[in-house]
Short mmCIF file of the C-alpha atoms (twelve columns), coordinates in Angstrom:
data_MODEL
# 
_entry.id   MODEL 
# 
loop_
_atom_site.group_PDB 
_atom_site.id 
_atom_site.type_symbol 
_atom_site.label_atom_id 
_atom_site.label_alt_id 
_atom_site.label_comp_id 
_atom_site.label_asym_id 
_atom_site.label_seq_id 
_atom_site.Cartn_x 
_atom_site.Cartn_y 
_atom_site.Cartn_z 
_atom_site.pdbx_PDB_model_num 
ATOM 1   C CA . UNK A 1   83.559  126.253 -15.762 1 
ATOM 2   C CA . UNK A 2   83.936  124.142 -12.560 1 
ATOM 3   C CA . UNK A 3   83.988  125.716 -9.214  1 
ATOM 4   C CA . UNK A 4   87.832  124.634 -8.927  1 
ATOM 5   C CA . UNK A 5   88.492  126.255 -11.673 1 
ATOM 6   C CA . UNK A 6   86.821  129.896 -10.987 1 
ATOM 7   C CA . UNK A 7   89.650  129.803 -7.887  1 
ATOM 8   C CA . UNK A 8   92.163  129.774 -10.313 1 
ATOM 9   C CA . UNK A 9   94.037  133.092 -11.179 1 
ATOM 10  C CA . UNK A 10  93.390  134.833 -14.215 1 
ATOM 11  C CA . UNK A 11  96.409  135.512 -16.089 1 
ATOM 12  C CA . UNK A 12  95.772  138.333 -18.777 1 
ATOM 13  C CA . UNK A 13  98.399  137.725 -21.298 1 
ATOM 14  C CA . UNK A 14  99.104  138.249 -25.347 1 
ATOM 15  C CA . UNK A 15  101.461 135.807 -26.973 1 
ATOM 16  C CA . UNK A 16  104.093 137.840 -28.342 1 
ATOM 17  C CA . UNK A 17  104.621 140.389 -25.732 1 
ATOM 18  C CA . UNK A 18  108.061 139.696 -24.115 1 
ATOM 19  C CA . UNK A 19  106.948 140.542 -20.802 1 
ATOM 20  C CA . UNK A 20  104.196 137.746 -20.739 1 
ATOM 21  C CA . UNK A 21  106.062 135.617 -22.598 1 
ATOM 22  C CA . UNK A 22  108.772 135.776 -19.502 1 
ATOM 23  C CA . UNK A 23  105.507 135.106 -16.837 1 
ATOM 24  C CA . UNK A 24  103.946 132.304 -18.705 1 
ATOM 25  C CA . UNK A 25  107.363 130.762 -19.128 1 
ATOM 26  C CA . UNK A 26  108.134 130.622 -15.119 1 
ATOM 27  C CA . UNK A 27  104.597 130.081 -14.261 1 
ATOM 28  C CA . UNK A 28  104.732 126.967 -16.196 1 
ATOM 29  C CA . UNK A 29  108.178 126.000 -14.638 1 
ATOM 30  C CA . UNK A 30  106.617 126.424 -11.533 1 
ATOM 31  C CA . UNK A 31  103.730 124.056 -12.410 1 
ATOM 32  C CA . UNK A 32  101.186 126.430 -11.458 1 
ATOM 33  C CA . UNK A 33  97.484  126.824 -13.210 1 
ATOM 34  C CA . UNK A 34  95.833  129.690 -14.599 1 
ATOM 35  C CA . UNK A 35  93.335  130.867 -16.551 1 
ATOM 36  C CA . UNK A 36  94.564  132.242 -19.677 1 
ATOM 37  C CA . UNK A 37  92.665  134.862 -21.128 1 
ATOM 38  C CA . UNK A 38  94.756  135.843 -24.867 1 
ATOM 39  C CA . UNK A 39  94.336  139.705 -25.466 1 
ATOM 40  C CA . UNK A 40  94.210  141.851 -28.514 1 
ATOM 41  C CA . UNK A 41  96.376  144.723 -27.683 1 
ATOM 42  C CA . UNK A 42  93.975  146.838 -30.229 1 
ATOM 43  C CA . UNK A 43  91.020  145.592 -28.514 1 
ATOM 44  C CA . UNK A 44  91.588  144.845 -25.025 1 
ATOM 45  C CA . UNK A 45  88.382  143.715 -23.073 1 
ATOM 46  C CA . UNK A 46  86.957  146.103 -20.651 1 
ATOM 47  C CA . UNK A 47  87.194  144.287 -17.913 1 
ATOM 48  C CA . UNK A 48  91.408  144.432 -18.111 1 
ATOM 49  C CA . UNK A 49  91.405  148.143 -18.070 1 
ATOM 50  C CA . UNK A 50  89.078  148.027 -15.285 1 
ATOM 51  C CA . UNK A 51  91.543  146.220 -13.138 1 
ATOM 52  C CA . UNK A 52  94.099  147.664 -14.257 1 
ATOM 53  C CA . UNK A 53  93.754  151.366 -16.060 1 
ATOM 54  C CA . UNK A 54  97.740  150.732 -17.426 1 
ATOM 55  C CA . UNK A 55  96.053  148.089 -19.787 1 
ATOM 56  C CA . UNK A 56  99.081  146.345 -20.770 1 
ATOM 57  C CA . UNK A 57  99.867  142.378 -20.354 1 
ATOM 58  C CA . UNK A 58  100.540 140.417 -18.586 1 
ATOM 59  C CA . UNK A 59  97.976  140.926 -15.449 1 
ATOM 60  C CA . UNK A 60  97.238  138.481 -13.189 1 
ATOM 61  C CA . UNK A 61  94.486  138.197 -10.606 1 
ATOM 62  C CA . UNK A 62  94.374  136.386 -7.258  1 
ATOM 63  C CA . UNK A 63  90.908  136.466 -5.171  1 
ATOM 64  C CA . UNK A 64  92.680  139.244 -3.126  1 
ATOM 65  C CA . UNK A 65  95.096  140.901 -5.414  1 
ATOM 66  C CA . UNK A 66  95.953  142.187 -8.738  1 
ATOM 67  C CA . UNK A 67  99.707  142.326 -9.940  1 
ATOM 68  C CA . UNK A 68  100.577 143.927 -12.795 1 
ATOM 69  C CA . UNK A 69  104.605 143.723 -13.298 1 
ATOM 70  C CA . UNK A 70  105.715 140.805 -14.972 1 
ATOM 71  C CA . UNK A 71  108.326 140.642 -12.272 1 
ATOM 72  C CA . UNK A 72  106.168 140.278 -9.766  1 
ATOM 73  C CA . UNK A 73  103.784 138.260 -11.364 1 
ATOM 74  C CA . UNK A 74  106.880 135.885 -11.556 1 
ATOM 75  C CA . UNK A 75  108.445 136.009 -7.799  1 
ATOM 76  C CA . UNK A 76  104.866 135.549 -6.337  1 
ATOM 77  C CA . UNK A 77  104.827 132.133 -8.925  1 
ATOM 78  C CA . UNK A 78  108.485 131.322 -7.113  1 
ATOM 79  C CA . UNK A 79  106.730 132.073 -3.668  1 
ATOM 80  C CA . UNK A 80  104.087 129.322 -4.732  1 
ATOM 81  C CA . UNK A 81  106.020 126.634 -6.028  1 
ATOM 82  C CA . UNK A 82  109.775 126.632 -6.706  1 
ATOM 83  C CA . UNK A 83  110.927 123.227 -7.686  1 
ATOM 84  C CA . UNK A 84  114.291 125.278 -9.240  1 
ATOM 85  C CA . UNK A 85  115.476 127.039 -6.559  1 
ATOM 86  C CA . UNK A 86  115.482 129.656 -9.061  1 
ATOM 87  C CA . UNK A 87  114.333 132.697 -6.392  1 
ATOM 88  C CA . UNK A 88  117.182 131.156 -4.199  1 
ATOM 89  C CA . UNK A 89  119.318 132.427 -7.330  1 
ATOM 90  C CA . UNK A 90  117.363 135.811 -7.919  1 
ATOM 91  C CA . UNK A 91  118.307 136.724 -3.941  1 
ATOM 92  C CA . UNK A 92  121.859 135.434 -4.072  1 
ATOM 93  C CA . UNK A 93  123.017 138.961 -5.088  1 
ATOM 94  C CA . UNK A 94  119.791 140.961 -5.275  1 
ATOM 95  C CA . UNK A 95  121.323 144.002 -6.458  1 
ATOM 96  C CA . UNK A 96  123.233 142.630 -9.440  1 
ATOM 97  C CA . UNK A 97  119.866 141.208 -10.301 1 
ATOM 98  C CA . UNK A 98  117.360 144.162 -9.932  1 
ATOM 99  C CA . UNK A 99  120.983 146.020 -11.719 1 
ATOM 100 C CA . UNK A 100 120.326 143.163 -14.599 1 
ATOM 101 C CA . UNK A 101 116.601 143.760 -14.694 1 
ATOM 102 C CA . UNK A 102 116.978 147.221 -15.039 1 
ATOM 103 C CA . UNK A 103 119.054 147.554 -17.563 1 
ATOM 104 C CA . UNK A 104 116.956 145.019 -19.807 1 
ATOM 105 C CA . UNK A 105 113.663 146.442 -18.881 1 
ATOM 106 C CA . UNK A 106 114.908 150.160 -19.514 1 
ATOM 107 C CA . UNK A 107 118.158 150.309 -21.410 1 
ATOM 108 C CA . UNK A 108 117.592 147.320 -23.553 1 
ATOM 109 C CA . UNK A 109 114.038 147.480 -24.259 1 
ATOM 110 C CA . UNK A 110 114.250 151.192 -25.023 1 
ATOM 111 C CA . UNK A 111 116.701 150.555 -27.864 1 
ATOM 112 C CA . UNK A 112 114.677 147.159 -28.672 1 
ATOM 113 C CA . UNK A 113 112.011 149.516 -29.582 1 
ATOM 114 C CA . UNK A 114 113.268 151.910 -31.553 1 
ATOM 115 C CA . UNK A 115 115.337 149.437 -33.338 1 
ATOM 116 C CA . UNK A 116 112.406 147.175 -33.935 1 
ATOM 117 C CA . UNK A 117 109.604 149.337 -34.740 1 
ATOM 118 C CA . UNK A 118 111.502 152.605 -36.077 1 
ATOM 119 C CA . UNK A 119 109.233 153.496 -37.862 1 
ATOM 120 C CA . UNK A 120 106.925 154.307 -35.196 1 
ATOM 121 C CA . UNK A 121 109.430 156.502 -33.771 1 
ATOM 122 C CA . UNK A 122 112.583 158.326 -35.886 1 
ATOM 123 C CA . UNK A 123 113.462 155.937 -38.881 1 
ATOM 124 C CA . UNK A 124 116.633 157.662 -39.076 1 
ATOM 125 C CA . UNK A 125 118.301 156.284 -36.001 1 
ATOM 126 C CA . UNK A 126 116.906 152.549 -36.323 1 
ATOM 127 C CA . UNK A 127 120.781 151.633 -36.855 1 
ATOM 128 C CA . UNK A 128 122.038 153.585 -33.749 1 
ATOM 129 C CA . UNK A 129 119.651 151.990 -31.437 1 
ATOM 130 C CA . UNK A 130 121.075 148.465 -32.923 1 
ATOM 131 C CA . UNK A 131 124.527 149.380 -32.193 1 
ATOM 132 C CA . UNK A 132 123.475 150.728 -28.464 1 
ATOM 133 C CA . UNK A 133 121.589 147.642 -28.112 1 
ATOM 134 C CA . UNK A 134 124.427 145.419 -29.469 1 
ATOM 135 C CA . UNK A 135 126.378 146.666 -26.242 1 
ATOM 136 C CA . UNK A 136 123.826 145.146 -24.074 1 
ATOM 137 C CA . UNK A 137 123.650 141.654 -26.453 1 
ATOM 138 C CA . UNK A 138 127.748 141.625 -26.027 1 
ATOM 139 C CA . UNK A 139 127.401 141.175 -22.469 1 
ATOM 140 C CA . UNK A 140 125.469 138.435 -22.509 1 
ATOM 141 C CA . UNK A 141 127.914 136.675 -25.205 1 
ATOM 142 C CA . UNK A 142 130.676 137.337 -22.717 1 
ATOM 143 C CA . UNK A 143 128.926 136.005 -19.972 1 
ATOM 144 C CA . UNK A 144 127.939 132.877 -21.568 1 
ATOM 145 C CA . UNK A 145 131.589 132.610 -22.804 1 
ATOM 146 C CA . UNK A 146 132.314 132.018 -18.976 1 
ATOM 147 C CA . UNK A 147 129.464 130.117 -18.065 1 
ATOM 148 C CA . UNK A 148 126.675 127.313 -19.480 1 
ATOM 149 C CA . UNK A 149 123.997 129.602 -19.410 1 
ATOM 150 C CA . UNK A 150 123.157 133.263 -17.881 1 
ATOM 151 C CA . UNK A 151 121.760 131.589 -14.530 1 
ATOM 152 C CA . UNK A 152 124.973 129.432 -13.960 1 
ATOM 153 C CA . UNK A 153 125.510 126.224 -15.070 1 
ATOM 154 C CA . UNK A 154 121.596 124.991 -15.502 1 
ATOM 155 C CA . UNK A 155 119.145 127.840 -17.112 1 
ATOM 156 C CA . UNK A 156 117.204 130.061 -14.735 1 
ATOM 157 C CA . UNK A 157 115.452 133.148 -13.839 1 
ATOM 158 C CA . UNK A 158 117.958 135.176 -15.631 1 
ATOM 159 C CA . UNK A 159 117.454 133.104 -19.285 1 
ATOM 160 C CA . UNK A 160 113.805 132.931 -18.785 1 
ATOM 161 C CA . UNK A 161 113.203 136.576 -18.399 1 
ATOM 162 C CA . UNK A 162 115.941 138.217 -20.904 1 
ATOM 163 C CA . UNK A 163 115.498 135.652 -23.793 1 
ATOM 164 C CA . UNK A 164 112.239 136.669 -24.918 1 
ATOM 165 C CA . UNK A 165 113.465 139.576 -25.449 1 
ATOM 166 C CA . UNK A 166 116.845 138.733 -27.601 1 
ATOM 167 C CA . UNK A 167 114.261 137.144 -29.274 1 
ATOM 168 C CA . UNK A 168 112.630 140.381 -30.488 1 
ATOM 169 C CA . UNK A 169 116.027 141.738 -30.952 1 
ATOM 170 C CA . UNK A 170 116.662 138.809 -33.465 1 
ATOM 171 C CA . UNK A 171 113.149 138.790 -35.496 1 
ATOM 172 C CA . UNK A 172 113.892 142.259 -36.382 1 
ATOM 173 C CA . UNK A 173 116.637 141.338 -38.879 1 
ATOM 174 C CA . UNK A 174 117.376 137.599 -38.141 1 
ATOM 175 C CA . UNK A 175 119.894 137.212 -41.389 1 
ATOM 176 C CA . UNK A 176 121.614 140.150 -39.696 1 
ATOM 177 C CA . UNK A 177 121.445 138.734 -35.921 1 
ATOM 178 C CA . UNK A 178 122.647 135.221 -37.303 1 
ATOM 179 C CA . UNK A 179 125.764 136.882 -38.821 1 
ATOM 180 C CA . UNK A 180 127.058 138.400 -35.780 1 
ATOM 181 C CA . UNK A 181 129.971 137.123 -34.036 1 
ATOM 182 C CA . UNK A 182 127.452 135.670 -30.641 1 
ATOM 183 C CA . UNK A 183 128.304 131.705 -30.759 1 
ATOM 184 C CA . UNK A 184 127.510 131.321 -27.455 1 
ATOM 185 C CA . UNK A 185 124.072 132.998 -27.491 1 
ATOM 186 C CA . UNK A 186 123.269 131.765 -30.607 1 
ATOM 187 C CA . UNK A 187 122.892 128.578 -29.302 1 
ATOM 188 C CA . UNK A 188 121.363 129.330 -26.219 1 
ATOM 189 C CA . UNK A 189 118.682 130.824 -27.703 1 
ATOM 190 C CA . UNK A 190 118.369 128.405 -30.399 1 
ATOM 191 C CA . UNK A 191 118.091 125.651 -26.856 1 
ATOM 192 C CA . UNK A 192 115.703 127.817 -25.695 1 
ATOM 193 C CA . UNK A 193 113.483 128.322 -28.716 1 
ATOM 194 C CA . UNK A 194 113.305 124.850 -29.698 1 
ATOM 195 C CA . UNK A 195 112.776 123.303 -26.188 1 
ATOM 196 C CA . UNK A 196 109.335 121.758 -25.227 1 
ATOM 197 C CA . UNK A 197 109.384 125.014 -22.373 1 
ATOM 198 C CA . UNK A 198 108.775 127.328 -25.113 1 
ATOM 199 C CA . UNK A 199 106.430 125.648 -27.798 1 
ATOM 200 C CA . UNK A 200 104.047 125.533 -24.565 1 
ATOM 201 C CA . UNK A 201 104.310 128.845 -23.488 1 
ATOM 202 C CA . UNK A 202 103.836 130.342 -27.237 1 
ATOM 203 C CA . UNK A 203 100.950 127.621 -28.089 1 
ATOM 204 C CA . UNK A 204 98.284  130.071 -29.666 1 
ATOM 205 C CA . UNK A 205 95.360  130.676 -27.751 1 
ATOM 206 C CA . UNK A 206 91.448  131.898 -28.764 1 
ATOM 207 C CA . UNK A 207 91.026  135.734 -28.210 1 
ATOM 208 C CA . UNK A 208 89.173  135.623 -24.889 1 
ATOM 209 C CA . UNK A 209 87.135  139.106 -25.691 1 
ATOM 210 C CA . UNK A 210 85.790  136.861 -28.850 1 
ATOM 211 C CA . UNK A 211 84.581  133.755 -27.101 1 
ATOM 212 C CA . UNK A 212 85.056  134.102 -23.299 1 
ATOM 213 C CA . UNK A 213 86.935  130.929 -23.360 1 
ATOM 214 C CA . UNK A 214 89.042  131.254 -20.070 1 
ATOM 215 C CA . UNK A 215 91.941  128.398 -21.215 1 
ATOM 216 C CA . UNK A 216 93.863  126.290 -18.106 1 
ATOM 217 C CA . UNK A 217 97.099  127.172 -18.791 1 
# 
């Protein structure tokens, strides 16, 4: 590895994982390099828990610093380079946005889970935590009936770091998903998963605790 690469951050990161996916996705917006280093959530190198004893992705690590929030990985990428204007849009209204977060991160995701992977948790009530996180899908389908895309009339922040995670919603019964009455998110995230942003930011990478292949992402 070059010296001008070792300056580079070191993004931990594992491909599926809505929370990196959301990172990787504005740190390539931003046009910023990293190192990539692909985890195995079963078998996460040493040195991750190390730096960070919550061991989960994404990480990243400056010379000085180590964030682990996915949010904040992704406003220190806006603070870097921010050819969008898309923290301009995150601070326009900084409650409704950390009110948005929120409710995706906790609400959303909570129901995400247990809808998803129910069996992990009580099979029983996979449907009710569909329905309660239907109510949260609906509002995005009403939003988008009143605008282009969640972040106004271009996509932005708000797209970028809730779509990963319809995603998730969808893979867990996508005949279901596609049935629903959600035109306008439907094809947003059809956009979204088909644009040249995505297949990027989900290109698979080698497993960096097997080779120690850091990967300029």
């Amino acid at each position: 590895m070059s010296k001008l690469e070792q300056k580079k951050p070191i993004l931990y990161s594992f491909r599926r994982c809505p929370f990196a996916m959301r990172a990787r996705l504005i740190i390539k917006k931003c046009n910023i390099n990293v190192l990539l280093r692909e985890v195995e959530l079963r078998d996460k190198p040493d040195c991750l828990i190390a730096i960070s004893p919550k061991a989960t992705v994404p990480v990243l690590v400056l010379p000085n610093q180590v964030i682990e929030q996915s949010m904040d990985i992704i406003l220190w990428a806006l603070s870097c380079n921010d050819p969008y204007n898309m923290k301009e849009a995150w601070l326009e209204d900084k409650d409704a946005s950390q009110h948005f977060l929120n409710s995706l991160d906790n609400e959303f995701k909570n129901h995400l889970d247990r809808y998803k992977y129910s069996s992990r948790y009580e099979p029983q009530d996979k449907i009710m935590h569909r329905n309660l996180a239907m109510l949260w899908i609906e509002k995005l389908e009403n939003k988008l009936s009143k605008s282009a895309h969640l972040s106004g009339s271009d996509i932005g922040i708000f797209d970028y770091i809730s779509l990963p995670f319809v995603r998730q919603f969808r893979i867990a019964d996508p005949e279901w998903f596609d049935s629903c009455n959600l035109p306008n998110l439907h094809k947003r995230l059809s956009e979204f998963l088909e644009s040249k942003l995505f297949m990027q930011t989900m290109k698979k990478m080698p497993i960096w605790k097997k080779t120690g292949q850091d990967i300029v992402f």
